[in-house]
C-alpha positions, 0 to 999 in steps of 0.5 A: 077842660081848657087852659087860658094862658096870657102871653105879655112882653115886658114893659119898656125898659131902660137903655143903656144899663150895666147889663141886659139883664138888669135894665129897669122899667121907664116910667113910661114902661110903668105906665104900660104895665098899669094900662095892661093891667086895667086891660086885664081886669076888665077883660076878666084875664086874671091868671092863677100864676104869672111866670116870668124871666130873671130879668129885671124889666121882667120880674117888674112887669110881673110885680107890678101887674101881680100888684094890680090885679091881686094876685099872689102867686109869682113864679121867676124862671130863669130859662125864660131870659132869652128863652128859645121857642123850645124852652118857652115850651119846656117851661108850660110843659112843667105847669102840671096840677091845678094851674088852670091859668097863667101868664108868661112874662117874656121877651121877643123874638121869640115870644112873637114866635111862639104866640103865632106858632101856638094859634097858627096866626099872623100876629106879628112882633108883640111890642113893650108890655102887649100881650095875647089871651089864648084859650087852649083846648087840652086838659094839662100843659103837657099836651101843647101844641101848635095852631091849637090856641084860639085867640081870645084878646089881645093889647097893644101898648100905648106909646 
């Protein structure tokens, strides 16, 4: 058995809002978020469940995508807003059952990190609304661990 899991970072986000936590796509963030999304379809990257941070920028990123690609199943996790590698991993660890694939709306450093951690590959810093298709070769979350994904695809937003 094996699990797919998609890594994305939010969409770009607006500067200069009242708090991190509550900054908003831009318009270009939005454009990103489509482009990822015509991406994913054809690329046959459709998530059960996307997972993604309290913050807005994500929850939108998350919305929109879930709005493009029919999906109904979204799950807020608020351990994901400045999540450490640690907690990236605490959070799919709890992805037990019938979820066989999923996607994970975050955010970088540590995103990056754990992407590059779980396939064992240089694959630098993922930018606004980029994102990585991992296959993993383990019948439930819990048996994550690192330089076991392989690499199915990846996006690279367009600016």
């Amino acid at each position: 058995m094996e699990k797919k899991l998609i890594l994305i970072r939010h969409a770009e986000a607006e500067e200069g809002a009242l708090s991190d936590k509550e900054r908003a796509l831009t318009q270009r963030g939005i454009r990103q978020a489509y482009l990822l999304s015509e991406w994913m379809q054809q690329q046959h990257f459709l998530p059960a469940l996307i997972v993604h941070s309290s913050a807005r920028r994500c929850r939108e990123t998350a919305q929109l995508l879930a709005e493009r690609l029919n999906i109904a199943a979204l799950q807020e996790e608020e351990r994901l807003y400045n999540a450490s590698m640690r907690q990236i991993v605490e959070v799919l660890e709890q992805m037990s059952g019938p979820v066989e694939s999923l996607a994970l709306v975050g955010h970088n450093p540590y995103l990056s990190y754990f992407a590059e951690w779980v396939t064992g590959e240089p694959l630098g810093s993922l930018s606004p609304a980029s994102a990585v298709a991992l296959s993993l070769p383990v019948d439930d979350w819990t048996m994550l661990s690192g330089q076991m994904a392989t690499l199915l695809g990846r996006f690279d937003a367009v600016y």
